[in-house]
LOVOZA-778069 format. One record per residue (C-alpha): z, x, y. Coordinates in nm, 3 decimals, m for minus. Example, Ala and Ser with C-alpha at 12.3 -4.5 7.8 and 13.67 -1.06 7.14 Angstrom:
2
((0.780,1.230,m0.450)),
((0.714,1.367,m0.106)),
This chain:
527
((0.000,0.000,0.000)),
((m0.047,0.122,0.350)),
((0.205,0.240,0.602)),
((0.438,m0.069,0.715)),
((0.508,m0.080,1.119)),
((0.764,m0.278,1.266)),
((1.011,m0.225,1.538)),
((1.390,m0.265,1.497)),
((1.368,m0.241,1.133)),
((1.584,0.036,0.917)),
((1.368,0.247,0.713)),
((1.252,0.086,0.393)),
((1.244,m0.274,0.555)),
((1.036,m0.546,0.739)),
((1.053,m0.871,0.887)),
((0.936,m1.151,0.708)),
((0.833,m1.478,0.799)),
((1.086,m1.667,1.045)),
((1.308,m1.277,1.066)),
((1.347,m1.252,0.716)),
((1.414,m0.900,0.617)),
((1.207,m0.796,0.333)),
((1.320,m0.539,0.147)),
((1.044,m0.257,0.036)),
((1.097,m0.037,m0.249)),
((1.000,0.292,m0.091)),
((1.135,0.465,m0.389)),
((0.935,0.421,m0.738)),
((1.207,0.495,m0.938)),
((1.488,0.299,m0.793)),
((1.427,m0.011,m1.010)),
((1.380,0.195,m1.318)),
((1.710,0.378,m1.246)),
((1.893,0.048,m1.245)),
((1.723,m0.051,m1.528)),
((1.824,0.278,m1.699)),
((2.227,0.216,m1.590)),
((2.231,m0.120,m1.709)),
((2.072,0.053,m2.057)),
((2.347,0.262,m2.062)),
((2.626,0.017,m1.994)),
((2.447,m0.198,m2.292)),
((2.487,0.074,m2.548)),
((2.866,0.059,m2.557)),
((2.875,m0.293,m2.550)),
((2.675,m0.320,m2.841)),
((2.843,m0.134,m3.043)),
((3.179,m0.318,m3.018)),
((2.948,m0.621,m3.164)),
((2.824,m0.478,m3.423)),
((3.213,m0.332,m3.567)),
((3.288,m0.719,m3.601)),
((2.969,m0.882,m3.608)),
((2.793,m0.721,m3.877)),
((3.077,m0.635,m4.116)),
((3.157,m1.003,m4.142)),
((2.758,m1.125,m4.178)),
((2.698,m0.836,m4.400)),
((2.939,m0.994,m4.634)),
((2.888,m1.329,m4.606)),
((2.540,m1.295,m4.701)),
((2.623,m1.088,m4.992)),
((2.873,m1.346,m5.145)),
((2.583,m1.668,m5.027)),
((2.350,m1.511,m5.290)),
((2.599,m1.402,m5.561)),
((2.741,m1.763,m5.580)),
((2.366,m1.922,m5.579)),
((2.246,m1.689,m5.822)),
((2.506,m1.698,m6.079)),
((2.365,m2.010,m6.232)),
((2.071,m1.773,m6.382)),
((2.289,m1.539,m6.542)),
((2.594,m1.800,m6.639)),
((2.297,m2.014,m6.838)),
((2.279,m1.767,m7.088)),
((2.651,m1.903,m7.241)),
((2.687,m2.210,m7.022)),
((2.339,m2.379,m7.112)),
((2.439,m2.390,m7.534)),
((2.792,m2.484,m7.479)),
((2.756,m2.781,m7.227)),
((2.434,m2.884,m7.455)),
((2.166,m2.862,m7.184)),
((1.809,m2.882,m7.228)),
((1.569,m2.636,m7.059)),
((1.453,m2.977,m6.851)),
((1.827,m3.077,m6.773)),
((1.867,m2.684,m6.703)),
((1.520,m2.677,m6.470)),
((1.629,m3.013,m6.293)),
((1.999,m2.890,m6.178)),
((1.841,m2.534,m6.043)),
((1.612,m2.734,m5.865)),
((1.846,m2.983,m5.693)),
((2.053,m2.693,m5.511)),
((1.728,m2.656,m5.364)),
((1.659,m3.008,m5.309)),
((2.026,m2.999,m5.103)),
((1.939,m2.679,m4.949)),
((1.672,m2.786,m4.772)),
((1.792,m3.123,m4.628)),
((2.092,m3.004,m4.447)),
((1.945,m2.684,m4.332)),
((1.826,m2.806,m3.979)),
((2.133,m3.057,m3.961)),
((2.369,m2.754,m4.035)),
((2.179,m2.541,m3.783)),
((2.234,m2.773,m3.505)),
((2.608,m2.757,m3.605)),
((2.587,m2.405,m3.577)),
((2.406,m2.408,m3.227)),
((2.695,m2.684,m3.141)),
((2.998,m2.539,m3.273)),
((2.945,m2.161,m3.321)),
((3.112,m1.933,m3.532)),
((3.350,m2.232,m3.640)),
((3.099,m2.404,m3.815)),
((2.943,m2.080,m3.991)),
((3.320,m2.031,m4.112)),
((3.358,m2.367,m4.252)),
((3.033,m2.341,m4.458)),
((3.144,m2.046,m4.599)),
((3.476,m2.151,m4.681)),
((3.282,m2.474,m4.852)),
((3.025,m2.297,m5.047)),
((3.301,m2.089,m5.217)),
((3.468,m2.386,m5.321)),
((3.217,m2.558,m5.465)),
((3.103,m2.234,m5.634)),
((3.430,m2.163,m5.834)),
((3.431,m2.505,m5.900)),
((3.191,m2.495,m6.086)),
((3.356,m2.298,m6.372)),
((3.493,m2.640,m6.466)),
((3.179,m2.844,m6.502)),
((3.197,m3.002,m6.845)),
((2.869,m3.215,m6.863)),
((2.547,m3.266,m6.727)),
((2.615,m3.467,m6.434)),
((2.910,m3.230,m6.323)),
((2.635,m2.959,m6.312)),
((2.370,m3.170,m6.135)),
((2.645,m3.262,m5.919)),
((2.806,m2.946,m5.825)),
((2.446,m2.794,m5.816)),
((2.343,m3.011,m5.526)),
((2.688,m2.987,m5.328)),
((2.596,m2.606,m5.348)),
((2.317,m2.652,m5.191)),
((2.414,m2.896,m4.910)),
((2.703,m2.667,m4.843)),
((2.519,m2.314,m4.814)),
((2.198,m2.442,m4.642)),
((2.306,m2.347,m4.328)),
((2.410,m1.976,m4.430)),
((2.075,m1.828,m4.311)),
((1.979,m2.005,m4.012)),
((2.349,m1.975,m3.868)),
((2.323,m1.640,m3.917)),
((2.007,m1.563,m3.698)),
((2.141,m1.798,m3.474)),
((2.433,m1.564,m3.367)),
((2.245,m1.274,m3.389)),
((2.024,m1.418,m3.141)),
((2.367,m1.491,m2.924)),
((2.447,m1.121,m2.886)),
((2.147,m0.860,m2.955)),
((1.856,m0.829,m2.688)),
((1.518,m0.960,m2.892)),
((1.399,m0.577,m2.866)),
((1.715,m0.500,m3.041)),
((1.689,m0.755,m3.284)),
((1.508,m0.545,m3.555)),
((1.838,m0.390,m3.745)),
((2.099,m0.607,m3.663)),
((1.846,m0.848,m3.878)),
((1.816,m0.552,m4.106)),
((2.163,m0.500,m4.195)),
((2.187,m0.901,m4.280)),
((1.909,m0.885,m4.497)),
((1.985,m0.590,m4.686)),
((2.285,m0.778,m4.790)),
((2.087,m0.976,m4.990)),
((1.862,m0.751,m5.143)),
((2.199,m0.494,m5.265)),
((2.357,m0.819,m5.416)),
((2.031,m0.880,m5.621)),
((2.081,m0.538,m5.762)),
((2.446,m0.574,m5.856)),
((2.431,m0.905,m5.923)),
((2.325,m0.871,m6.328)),
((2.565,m0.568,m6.429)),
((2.874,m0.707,m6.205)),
((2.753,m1.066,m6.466)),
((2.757,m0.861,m6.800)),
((3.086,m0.716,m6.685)),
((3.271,m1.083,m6.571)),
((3.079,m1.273,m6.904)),
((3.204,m1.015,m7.102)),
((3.571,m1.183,m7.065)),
((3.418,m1.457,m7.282)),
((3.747,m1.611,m7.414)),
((4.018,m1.468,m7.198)),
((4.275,m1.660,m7.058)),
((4.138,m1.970,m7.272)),
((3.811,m1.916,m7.011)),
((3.459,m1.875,m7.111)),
((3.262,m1.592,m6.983)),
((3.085,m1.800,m6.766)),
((3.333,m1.961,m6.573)),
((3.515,m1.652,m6.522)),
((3.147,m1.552,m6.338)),
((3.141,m1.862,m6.127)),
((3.575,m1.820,m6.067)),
((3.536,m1.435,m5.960)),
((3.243,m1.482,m5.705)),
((3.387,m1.835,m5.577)),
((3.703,m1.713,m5.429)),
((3.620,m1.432,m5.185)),
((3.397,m1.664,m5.012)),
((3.657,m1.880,m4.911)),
((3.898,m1.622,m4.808)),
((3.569,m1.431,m4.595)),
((3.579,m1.778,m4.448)),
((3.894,m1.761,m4.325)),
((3.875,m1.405,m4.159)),
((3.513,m1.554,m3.982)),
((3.736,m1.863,m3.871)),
((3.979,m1.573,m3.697)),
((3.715,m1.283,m3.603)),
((3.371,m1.416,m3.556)),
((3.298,m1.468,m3.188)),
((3.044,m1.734,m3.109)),
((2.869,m1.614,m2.825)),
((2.957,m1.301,m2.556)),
((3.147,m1.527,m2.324)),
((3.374,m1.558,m2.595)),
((3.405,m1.236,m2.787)),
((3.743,m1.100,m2.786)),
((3.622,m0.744,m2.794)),
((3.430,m0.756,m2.520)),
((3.588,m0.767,m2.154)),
((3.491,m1.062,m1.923)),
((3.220,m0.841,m1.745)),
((3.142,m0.716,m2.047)),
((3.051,m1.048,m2.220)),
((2.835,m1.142,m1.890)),
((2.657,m0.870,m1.860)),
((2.549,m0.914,m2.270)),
((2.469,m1.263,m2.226)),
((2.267,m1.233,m1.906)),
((2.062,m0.956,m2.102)),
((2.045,m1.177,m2.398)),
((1.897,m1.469,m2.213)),
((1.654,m1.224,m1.976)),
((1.822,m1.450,m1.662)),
((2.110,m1.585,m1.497)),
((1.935,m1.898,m1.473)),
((1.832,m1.880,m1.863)),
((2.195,m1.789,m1.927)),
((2.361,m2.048,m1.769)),
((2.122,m2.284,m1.942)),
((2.250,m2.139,m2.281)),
((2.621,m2.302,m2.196)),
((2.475,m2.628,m2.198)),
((2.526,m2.834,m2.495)),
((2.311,m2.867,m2.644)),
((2.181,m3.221,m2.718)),
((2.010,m3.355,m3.045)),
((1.699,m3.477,m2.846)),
((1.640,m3.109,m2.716)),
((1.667,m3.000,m3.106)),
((1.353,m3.242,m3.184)),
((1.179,m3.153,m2.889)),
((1.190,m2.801,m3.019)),
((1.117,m2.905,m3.344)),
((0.816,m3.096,m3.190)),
((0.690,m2.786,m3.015)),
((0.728,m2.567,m3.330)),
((0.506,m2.801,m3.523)),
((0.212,m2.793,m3.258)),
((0.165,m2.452,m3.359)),
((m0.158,m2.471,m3.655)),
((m0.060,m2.085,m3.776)),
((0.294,m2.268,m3.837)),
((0.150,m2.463,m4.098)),
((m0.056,m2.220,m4.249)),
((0.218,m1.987,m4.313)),
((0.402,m2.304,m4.427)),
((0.168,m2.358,m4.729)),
((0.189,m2.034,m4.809)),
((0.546,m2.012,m4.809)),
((0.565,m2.355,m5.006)),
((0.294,m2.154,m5.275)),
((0.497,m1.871,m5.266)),
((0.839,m2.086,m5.355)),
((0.683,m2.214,m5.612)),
((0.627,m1.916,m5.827)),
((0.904,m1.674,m5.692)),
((1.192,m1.930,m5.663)),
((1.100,m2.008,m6.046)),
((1.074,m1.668,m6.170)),
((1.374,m1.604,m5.994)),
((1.598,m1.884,m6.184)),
((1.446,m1.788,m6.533)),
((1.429,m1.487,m6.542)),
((1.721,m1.342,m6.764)),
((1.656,m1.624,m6.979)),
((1.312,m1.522,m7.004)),
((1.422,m1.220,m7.098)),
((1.701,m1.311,m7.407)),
((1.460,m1.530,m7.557)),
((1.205,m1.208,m7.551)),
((1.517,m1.051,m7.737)),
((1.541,m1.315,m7.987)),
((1.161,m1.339,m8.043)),
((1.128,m1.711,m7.930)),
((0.966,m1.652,m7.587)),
((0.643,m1.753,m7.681)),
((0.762,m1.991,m7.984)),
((1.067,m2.210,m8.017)),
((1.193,m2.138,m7.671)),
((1.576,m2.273,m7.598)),
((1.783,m2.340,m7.294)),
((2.049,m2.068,m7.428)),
((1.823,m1.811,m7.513)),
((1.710,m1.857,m7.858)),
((2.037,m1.693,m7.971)),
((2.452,m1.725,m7.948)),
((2.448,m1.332,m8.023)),
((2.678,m1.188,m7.776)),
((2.476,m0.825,m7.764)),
((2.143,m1.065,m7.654)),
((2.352,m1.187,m7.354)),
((2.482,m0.873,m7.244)),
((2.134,m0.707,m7.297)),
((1.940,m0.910,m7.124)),
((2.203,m0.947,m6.791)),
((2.184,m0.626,m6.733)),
((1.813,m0.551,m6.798)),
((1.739,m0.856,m6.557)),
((1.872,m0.585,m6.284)),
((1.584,m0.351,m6.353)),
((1.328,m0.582,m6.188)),
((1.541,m0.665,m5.910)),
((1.578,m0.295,m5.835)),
((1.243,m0.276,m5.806)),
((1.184,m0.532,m5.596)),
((1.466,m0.369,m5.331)),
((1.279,m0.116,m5.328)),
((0.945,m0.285,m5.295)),
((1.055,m0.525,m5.023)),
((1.203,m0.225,m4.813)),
((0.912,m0.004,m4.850)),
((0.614,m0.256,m4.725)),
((0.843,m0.386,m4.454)),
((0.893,m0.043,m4.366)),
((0.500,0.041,m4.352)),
((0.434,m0.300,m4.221)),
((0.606,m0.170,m3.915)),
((0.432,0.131,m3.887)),
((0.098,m0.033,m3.890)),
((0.173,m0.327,m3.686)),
((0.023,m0.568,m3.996)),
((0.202,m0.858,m4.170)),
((m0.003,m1.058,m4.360)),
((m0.250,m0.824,m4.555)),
((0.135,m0.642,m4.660)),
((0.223,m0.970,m4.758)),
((m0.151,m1.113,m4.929)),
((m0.232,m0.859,m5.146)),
((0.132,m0.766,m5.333)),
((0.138,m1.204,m5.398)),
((m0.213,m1.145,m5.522)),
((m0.139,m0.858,m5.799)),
((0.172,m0.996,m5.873)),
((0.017,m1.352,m6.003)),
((m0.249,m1.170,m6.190)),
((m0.014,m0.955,m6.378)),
((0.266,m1.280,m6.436)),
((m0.039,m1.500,m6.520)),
((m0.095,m1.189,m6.845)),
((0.257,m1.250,m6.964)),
((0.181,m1.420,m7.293)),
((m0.095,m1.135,m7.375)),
((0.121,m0.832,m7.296)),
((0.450,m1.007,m7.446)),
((0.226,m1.074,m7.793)),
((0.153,m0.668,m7.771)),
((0.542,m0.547,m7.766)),
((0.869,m0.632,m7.538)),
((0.795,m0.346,m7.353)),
((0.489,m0.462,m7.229)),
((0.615,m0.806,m7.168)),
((0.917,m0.709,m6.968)),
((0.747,m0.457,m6.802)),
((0.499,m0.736,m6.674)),
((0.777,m0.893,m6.567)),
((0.925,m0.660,m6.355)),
((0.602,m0.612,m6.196)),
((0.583,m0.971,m6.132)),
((0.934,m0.962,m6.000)),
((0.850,m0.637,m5.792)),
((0.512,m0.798,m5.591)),
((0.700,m1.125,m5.535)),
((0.987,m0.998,m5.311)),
((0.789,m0.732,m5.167)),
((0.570,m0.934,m4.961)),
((0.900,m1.163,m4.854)),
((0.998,m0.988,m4.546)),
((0.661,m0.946,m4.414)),
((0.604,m1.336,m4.469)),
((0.935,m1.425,m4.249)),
((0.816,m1.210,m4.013)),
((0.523,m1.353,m3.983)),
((0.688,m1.679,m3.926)),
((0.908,m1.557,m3.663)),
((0.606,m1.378,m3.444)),
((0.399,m1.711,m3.504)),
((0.705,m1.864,m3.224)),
((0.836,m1.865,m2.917)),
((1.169,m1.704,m2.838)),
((1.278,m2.073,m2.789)),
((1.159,m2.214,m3.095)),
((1.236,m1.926,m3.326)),
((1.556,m2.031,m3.477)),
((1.445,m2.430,m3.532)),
((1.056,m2.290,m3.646)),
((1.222,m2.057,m3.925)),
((1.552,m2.357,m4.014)),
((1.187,m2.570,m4.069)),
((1.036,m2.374,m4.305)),
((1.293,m2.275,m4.514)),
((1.369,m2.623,m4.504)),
((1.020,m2.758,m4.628)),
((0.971,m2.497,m4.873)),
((1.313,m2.488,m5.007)),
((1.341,m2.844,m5.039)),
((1.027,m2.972,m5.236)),
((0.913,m2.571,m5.350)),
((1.219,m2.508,m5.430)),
((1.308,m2.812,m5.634)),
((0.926,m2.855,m5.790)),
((0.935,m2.506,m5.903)),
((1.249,m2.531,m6.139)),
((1.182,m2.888,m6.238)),
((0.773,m2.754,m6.289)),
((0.880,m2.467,m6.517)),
((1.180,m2.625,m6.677)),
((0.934,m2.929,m6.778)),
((0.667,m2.709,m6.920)),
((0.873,m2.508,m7.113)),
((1.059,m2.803,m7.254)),
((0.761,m2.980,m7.352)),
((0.554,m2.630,m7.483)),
((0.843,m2.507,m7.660)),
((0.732,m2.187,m7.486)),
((0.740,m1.974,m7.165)),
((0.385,m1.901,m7.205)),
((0.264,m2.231,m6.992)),
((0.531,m2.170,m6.702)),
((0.453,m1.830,m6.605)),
((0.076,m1.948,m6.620)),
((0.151,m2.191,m6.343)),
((0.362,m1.956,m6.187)),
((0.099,m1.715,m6.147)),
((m0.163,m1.943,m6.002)),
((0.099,m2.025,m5.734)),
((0.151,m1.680,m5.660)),
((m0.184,m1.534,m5.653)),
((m0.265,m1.883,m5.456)),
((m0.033,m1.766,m5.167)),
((m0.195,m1.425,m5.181)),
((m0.501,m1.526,m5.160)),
((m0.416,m1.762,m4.794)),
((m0.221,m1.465,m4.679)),
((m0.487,m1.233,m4.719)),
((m0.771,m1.444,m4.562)),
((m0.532,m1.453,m4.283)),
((m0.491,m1.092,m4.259)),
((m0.809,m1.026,m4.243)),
((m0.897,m1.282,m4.020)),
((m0.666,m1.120,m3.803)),
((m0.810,m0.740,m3.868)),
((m1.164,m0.888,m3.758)),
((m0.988,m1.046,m3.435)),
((m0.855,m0.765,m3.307)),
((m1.158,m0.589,m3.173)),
((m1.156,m0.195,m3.009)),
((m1.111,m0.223,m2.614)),
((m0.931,m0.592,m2.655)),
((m0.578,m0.462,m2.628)),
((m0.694,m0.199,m2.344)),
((m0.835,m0.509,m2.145)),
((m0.532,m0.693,m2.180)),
((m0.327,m0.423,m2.094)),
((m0.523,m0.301,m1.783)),
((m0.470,m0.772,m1.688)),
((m0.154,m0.731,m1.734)),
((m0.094,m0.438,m1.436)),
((m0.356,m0.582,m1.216)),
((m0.114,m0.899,m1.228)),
((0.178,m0.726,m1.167)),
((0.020,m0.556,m0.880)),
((m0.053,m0.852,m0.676)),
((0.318,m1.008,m0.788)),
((0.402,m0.717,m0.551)),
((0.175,m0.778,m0.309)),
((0.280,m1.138,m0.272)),
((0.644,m1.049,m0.238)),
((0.565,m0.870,0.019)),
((0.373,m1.109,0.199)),
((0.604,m1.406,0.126)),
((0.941,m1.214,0.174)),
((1.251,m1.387,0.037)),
((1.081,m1.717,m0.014)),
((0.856,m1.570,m0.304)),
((1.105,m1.676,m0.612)),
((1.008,m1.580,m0.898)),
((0.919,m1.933,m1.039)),
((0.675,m1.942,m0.758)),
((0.506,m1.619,m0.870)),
((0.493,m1.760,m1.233)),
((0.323,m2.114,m1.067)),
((0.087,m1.889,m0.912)),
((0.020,m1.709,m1.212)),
């Protein structure tokens, strides 16, 4: 800009329209050296959220996946001695689901209502109903307590995000997510020898093995409930370990505004929850993803619930013929065997999951990372009968390639659902797909495969269909991604970056001209 004149102003200032004094930024690097203090102030801050937030998240999540995946492992003794049928068996795994996703966006607005408080309560609940389930003595007990389980953790995952969202900057969202969804992925992999271990005090204290499993993980949730009911803060503004300027300063940086931050201590009303809703739907990549998911569900969610018993009948020789709810086989060595090799293909898929997120990052590509492992995967799952007839090491090593592509594309596939959103709608867009394809995926997927081995007297049909599915997503995903790769043409990104300054540049010039009338909501009507 060129040299200012003006009498009776102080260096670095002009008069504006009516005698406003406009301020000028003569410096560059005045605005940047705020910028830079505030970064610094931030650091400190953040890190007395994480000691508290994180820690009690962390755990949380861990103990939400042990209690809903000890049904898998617990079937192996619980299936033969409550007499269910694979159907009754496929039917209960899928109404957790069914429960699950009903009350997920209900128990999200709770969350966005109530806070912390409500995230404590569901924990508390879900524990509960989880060690109550080491009493179920018939079929409608476990259909029963199946579907409370489901109601009652549905919000686990949501409410989660949600306070995340309360207290990291979204460009310092990245590991705080991280750390929560590790959680899940190291209780996968000490899931099946921390089963073997509880099952094997079959008998003890006049308990099965299996209720012991669903006793052991039920408790600590509901005592982590308790310490989130004490420690979990809800928002900055509330934190104890954060001072009173503190807590502001966190939240206005949170919200990118005072004005957006003051907004946030609103309550929130149910309307504004469908009119977010609303907006999330408009969005066609939305509902793209969402089929994919819902394909996806169906094959991983299935594979997920049947797998160890996949693998003891294997053991007993009866996956392909003569297939039984309780593994073809009371043998106590078939249990213990095939708990703890069911943690081979859930190490791999850790590692998997980790390692495409990881180079999905580096890339800056989501749904090719998340197309093409769906793709292999079906293929090899939809060859299970062919390499189970050649030996059990080819079968189960089918499997746990199966296993492996299925979870490595998952990250990559929520992420893709997250980017597809607004800031705004983030938390209701990803409560509405887990929803939809937890809900019917979740609960067609166990009732599909639980009804077609029933009726085949074989696994050889499910893990057909389960394939299909799989490879289905891919294939979507894929398309997508390179869709997208054929978008994004050389010289696009450069011309939207070189927009981008040019509109800055004449923000500038407008403050200038306008003085301390120019708001910034009338620079973003003018833009």
């Amino acid at each position: 800009m060129g040299q200012i004149a003006g009498t009776g102003a102080s260096h670095g200032q002009n008069e504006g329209p009516e005698g406003c004094i406009v301020a000028l930024d003569t410096c560059p690097q005045s605005s940047e050296k705020t910028a830079d203090d505030k970064e610094d102030k931030l650091k400190p801050i953040l890190r007395k959220v994480s000691r508290v937030l994180l820690p009690l998240l962390f755990l949380a999540s861990m103990l939400n996946y042990l209690d809903r995946g000890a049904i898998s492992f617990a079937a192996l003794q619980m299936n033969g001695q409550l007499g269910l049928s694979l159907q009754d068996y496929g039917l209960g795994s899928g109404l957790f689901f069914l429960g699950y996703g009903v009350a997920m966006v209900p128990s999200t607005y709770l969350t966005m209502l109530f806070g912390a408080k409500w995230y404590a309560a569901i924990t508390v609940a879900w524990g509960v109903v989880a060690a109550c389930c080491a009493f179920v003595t018939s079929r409608a007990g476990f259909f029963a307590t199946r579907l409370l389980l489901g109601l009652a953790e549905a919000g686990a995952w949501p409410s989660a995000s949600h306070l995340l969202c309360q207290f990291y900057p979204s460009d310092r969202l990245t590991r705080p997510y991280a750390v929560v969804c590790v959680s899940s992925v190291i209780a996968a992999v000490f899931a099946a020898p921390l089963a073997a271990g509880l099952m094997s005090l079959d008998q003890r204290g006049g308990l099965a093995g299996w209720q012991w499993l669903f006793l052991v993980e039920g408790v600590p949730s509901v005592l982590l409930g308790m310490c989130c009911w004490v420690w979990l803060p809800s928002s900055p503004l509330t934190a104890a370990m954060l001072s009173r300027e503190e807590g502001q300063l966190l939240h206005e940086k949170v919200h990118g505004s005072a004005e957006a931050a003051a907004a946030a201590c609103q309550r929130l009303r149910w309307r504004h929850m469908l009119g977010l809703m609303l907006d999330a739907l408009r969005r066609p990549l939305l509902w793209l993803l969402l089929v994919v998911g819902f394909l996806w569900v169906l094959a991983a969610f299935a594979l997920n619930s049947w797998l160890p018993l996949i693998i003891k009948n294997m053991l007993a020789g009866t996956a392909l013929t003569n297939s039984s709810s309780s593994g073809g086989s009371s043998s106590s060595s078939h249990t213990q065997e095939a708990t703890l090799l069911t943690a081979i293909p859930y190490v791999c898929a850790t590692a998997a999951n980790l390692a495409v997120a990881w180079h999905a990052d580096r890339v800056n590509e989501r749904s090719l990372h998340t197309g093409v492992p769906f793709v292999l995967g079906g293929i090899v799952l939809g060859c299970f009968t062919v390499l189970t007839r050649l030996s059990f090491a080819a079968g189960f090593a089918g499997l746990t390639v199966a296993m492996t592509c299925a979870y490595a594309g998952q990250s990559t596939l929520l992420a893709s659902v997250a980017a597809s959103l607004d800031p705004k709608h983030a938390g209701v867009g990803l409560a509405l797909f887990n929803a939809a394809c937890a809900a019917v995926g979740g609960f067609a997927a166990n009732a599909i495969a639980g009804g077609l081995a029933q009726r085949m007297g074989s696994f050889s049909l499910a893990t057909i269909v389960m394939g299909v599915f799989m490879a289905a997503a891919g294939l979507l995903a894929a398309g997508l991604g390179i869709y997208q790769q054929c978008w994004k043409q050389p010289g696009k990104d450069e011309e939207a970056g070189n927009l981008e300054v040019e509109l800055q540049q004449q923000q500038a010039e407008l403050r200038y001209r306008l003085g301390s009338r120019c708001t910034s909501s009338s620079l973003m009507q003018i833009q």
